[in-house]
OpenMM code with the backbone's topology and positions (N, CA, C; nanometers):
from openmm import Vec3, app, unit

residues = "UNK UNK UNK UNK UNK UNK UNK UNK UNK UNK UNK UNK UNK UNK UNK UNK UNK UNK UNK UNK UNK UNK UNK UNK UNK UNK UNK UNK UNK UNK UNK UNK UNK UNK UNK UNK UNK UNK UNK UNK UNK UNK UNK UNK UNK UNK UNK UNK UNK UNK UNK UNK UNK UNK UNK UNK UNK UNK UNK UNK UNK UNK UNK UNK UNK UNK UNK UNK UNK UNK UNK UNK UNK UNK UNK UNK UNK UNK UNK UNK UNK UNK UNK UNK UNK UNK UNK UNK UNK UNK UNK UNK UNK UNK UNK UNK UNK UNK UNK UNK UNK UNK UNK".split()
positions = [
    Vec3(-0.1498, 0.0898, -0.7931),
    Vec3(-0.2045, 0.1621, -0.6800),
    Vec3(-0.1072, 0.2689, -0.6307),
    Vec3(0.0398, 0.2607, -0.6301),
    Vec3(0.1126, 0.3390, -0.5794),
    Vec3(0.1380, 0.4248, -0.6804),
    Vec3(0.1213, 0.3722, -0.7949),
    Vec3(0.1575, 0.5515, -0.9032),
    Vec3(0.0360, 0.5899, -0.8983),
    Vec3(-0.1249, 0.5366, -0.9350),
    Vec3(-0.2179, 0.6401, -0.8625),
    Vec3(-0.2044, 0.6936, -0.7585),
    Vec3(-0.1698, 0.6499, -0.6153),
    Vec3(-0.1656, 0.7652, -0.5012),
    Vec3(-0.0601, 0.8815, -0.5160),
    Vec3(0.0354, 0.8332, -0.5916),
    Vec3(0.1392, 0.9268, -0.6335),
    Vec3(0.1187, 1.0424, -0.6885),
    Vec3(0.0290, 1.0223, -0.8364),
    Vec3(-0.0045, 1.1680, -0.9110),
    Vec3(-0.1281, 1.1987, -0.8221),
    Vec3(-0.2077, 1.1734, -0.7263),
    Vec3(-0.3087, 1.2571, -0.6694),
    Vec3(-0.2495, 1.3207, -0.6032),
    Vec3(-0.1644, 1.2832, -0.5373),
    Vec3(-0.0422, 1.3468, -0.4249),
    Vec3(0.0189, 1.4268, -0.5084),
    Vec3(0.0619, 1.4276, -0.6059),
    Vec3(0.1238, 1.5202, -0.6533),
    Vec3(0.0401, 1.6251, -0.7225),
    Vec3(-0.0967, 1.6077, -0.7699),
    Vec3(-0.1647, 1.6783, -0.7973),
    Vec3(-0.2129, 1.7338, -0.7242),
    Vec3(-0.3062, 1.7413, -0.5936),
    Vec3(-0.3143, 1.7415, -0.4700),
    Vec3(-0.2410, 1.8693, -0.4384),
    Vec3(-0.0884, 1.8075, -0.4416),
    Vec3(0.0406, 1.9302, -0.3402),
    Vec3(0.0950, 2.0682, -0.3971),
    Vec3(0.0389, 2.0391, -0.6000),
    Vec3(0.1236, 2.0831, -0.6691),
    Vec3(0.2831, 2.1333, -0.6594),
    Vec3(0.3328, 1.9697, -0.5691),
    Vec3(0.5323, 1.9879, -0.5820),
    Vec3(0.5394, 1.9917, -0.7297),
    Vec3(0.6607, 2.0405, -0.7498),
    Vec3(0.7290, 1.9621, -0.9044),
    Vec3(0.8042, 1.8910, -0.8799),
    Vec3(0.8438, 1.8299, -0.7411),
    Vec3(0.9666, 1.7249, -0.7687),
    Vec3(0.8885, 1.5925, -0.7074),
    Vec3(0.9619, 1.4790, -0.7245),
    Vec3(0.8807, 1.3443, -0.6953),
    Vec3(1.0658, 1.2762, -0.6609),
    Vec3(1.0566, 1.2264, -0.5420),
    Vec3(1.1569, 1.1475, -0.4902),
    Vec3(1.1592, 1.0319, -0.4518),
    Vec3(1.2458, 0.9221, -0.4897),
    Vec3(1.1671, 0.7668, -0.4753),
    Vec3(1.3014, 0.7404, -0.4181),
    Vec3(1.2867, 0.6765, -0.3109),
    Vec3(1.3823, 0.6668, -0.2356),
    Vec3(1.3384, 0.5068, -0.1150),
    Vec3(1.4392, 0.4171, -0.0785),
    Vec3(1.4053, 0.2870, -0.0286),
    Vec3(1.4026, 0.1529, -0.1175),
    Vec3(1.3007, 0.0306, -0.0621),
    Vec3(1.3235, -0.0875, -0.1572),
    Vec3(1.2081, -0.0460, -0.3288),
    Vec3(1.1348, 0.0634, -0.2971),
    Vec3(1.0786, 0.0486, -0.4503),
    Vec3(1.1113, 0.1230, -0.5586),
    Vec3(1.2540, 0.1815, -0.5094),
    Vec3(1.3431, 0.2624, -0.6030),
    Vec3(1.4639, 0.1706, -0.6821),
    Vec3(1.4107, 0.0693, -0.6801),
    Vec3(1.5088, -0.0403, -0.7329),
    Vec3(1.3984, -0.0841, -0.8764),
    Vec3(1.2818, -0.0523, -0.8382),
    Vec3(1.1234, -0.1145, -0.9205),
    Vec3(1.1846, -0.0445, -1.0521),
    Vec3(1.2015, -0.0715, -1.1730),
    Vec3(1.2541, -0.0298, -1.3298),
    Vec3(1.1137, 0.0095, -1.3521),
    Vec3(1.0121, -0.0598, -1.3360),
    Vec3(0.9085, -0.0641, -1.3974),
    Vec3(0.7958, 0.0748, -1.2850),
    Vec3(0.7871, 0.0627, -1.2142),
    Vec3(0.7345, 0.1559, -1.1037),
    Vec3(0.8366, 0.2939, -1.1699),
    Vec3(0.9397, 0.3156, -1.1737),
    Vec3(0.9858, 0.4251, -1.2299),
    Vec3(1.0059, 0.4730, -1.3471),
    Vec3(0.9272, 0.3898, -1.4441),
    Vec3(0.8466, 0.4355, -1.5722),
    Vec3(0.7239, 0.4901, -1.5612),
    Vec3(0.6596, 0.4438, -1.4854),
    Vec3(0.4853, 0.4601, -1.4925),
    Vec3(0.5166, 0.6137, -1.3861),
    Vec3(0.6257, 0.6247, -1.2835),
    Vec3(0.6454, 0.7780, -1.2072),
    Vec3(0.6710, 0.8570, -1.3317),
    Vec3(0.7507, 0.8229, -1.3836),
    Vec3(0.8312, 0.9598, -1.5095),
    Vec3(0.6949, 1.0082, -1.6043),
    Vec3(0.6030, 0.9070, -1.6005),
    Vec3(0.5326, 0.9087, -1.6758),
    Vec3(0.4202, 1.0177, -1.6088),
    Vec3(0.3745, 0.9861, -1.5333),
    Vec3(0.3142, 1.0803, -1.4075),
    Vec3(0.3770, 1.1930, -1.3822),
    Vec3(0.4746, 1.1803, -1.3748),
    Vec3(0.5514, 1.3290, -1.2913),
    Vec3(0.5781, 1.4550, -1.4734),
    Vec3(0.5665, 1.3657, -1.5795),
    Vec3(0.5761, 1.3889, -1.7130),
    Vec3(0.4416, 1.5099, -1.7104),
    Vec3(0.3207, 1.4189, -1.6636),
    Vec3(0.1794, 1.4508, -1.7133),
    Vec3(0.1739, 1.5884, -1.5981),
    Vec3(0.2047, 1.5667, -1.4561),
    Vec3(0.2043, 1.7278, -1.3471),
    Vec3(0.3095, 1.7635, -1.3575),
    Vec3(0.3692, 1.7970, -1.4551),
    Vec3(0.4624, 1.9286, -1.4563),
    Vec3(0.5846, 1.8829, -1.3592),
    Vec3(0.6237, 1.7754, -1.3012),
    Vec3(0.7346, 1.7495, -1.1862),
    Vec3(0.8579, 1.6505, -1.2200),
    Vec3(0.9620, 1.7107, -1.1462),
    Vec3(1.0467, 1.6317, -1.2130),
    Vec3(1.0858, 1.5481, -1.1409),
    Vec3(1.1640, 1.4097, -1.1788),
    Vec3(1.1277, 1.2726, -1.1011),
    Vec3(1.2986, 1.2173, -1.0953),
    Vec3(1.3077, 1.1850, -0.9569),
    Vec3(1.4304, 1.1756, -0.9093),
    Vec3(1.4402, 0.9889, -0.8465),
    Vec3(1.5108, 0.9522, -0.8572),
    Vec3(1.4760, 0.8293, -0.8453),
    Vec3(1.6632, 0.7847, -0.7628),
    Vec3(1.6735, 0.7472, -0.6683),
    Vec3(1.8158, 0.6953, -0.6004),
    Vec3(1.8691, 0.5851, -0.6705),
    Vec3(1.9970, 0.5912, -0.6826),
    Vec3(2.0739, 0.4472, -0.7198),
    Vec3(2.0538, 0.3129, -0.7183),
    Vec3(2.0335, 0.2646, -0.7844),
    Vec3(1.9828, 0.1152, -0.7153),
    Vec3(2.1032, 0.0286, -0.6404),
    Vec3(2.2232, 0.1101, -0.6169),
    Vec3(2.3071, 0.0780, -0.5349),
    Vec3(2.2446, 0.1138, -0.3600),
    Vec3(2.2003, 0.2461, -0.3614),
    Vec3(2.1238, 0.2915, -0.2359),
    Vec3(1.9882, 0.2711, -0.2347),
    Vec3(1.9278, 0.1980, -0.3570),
    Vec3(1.7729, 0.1535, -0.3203),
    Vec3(1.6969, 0.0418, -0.2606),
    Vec3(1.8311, -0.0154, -0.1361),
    Vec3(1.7884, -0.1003, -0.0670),
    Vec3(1.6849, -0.0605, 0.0807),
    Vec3(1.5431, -0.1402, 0.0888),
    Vec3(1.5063, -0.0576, 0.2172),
    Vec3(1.5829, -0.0650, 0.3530),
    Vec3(1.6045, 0.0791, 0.3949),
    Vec3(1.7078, 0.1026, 0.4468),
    Vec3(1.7285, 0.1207, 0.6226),
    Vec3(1.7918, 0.0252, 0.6889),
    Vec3(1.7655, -0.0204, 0.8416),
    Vec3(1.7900, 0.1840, 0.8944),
    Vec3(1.8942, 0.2724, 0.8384),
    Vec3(1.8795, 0.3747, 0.9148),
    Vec3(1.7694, 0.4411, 0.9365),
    Vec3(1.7255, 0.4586, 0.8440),
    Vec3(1.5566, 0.5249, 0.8313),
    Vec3(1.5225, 0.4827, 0.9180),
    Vec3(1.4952, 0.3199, 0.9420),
    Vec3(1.3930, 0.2527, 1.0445),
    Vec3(1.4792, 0.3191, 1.1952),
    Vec3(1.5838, 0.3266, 1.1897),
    Vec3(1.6161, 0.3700, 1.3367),
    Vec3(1.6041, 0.4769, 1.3654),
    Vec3(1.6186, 0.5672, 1.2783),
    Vec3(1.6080, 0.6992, 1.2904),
    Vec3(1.4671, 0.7190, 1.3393),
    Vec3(1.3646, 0.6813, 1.2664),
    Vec3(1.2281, 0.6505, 1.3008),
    Vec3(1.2310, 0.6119, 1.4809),
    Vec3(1.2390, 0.5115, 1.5116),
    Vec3(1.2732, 0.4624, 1.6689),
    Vec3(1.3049, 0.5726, 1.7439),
    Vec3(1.4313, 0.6224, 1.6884),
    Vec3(1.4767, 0.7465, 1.8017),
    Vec3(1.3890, 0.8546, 1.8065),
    Vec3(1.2947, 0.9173, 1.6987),
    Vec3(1.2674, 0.9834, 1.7006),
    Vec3(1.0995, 0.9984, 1.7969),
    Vec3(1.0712, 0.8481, 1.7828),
    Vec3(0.9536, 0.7984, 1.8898),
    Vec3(0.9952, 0.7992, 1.9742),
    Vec3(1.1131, 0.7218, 2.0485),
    Vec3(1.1753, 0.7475, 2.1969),
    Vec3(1.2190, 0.8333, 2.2416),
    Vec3(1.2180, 0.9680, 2.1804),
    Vec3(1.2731, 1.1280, 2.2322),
    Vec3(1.1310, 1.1594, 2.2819),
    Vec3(0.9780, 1.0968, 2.2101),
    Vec3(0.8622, 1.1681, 2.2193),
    Vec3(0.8015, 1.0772, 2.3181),
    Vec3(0.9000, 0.9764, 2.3798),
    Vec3(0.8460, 0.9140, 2.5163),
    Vec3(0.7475, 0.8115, 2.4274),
    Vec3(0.7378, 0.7587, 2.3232),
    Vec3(0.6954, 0.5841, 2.2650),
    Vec3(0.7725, 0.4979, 2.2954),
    Vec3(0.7751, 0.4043, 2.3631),
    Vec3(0.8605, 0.2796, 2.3781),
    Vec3(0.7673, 0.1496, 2.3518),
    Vec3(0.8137, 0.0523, 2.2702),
    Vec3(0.7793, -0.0597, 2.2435),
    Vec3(0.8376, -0.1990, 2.3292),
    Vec3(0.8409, -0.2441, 2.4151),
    Vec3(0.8769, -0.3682, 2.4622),
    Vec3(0.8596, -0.4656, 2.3911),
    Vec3(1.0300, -0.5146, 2.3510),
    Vec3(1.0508, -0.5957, 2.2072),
    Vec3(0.9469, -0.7197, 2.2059),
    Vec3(0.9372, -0.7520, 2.3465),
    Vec3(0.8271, -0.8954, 2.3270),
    Vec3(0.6711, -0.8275, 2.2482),
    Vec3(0.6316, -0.6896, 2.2511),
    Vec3(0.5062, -0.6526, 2.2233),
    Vec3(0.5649, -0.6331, 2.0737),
    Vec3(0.6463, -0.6004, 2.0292),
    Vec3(0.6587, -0.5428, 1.9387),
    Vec3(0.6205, -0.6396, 1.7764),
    Vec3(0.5624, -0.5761, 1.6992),
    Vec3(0.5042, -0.6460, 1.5580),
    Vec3(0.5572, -0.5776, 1.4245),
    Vec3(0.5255, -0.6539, 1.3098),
    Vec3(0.5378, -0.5671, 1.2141),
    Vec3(0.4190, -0.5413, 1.1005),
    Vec3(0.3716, -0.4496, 1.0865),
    Vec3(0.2924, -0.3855, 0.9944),
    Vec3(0.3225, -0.3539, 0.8320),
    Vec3(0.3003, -0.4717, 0.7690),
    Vec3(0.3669, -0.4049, 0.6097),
    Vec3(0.2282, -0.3052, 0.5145),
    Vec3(0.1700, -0.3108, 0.5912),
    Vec3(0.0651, -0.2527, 0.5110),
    Vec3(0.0486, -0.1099, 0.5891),
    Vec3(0.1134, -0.0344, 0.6595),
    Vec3(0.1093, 0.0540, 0.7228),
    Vec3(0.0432, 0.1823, 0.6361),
    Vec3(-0.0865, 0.2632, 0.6555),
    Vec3(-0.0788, 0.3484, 0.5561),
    Vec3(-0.0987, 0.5060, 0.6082),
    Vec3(0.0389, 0.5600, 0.5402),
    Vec3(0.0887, 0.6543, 0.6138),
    Vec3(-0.0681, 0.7807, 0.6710),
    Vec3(-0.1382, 0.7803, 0.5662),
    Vec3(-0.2640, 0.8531, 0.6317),
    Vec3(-0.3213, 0.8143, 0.7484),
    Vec3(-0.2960, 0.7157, 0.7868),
    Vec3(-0.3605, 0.6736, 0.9105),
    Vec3(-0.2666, 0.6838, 1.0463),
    Vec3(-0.1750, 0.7195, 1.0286),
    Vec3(-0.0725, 0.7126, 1.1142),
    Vec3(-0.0299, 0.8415, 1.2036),
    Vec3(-0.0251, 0.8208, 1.3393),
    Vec3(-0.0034, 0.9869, 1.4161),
    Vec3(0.1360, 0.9771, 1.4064),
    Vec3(0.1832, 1.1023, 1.3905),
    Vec3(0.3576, 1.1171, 1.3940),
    Vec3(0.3960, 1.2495, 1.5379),
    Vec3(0.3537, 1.1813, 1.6527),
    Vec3(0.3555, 1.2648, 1.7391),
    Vec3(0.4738, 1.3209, 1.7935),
    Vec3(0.6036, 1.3451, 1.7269),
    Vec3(0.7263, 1.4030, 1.7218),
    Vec3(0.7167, 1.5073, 1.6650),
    Vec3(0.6180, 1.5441, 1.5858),
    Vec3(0.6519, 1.6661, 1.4687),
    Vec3(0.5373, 1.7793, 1.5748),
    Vec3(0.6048, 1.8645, 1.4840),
    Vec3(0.5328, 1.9914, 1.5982),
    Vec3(0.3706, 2.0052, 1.5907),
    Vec3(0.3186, 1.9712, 1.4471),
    Vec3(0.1883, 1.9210, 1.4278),
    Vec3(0.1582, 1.7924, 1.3404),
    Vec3(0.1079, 1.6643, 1.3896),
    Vec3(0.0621, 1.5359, 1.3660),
    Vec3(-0.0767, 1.5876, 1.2806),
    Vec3(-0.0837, 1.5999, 1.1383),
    Vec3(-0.1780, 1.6172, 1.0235),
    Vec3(-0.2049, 1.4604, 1.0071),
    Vec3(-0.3269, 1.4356, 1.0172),
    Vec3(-0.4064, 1.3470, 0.9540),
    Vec3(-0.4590, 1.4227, 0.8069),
    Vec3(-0.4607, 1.3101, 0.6997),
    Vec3(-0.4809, 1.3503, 0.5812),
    Vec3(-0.6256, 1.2836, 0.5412),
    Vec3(-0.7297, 1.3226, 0.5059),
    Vec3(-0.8440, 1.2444, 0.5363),
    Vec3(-0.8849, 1.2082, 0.3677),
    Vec3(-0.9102, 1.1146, 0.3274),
    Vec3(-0.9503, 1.0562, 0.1987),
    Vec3(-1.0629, 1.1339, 0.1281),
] * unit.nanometer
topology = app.Topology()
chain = topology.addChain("A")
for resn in residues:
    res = topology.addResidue(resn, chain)
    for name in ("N", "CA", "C"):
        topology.addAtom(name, app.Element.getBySymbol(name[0]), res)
């Protein structure tokens, strides 16, 4: 499912580069089936260390701060976690325009 959303996205954007970066840049196998994809659209496929392809707590904070500059606050007792989060569905009301991407 994630190397299909990948080459539509990449077909879709026409980037040439593809960056895998976090816990599924450690995946051997997920970064065959990318090379393989990024092979077929013309893009070239970059993949992080599996020394740095742990998912990574700064991101997540960086994320936080960047909601609490835009006035989001979570009160830790409310607060949950979402592993299925999918980024199309999601407002990113920090950025100068919040694009919904519609299926």
């Amino acid at each position: 499912m994630l190397a299909e959303a990948t080459e539509r996205a990449l077909a879709f954007s026409r980037k040439d580069e593809l960056l895998v970066v976090g816990g599924v840049a450690a995946n051997r196998r997920l970064a065959e089936m990318l090379a393989t994809i990024c092979d077929r659209q013309g893009a070239r496929l970059h993949v992080v260390p599996v020394r740095y392809a742990g998912d990574c707590g700064a991101q997540i904070a960086c994320t936080g701060l960047e909601a609490y500059k835009a006035g989001i606050m979570v009160e830790p007792i409310k607060a949950f976690v979402r592993q299925s989060w999918r980024i199309d569905a999601t407002d990113v009301p920090w950025r100068e325009q919040s694009i919904k991407i519609s299926s």
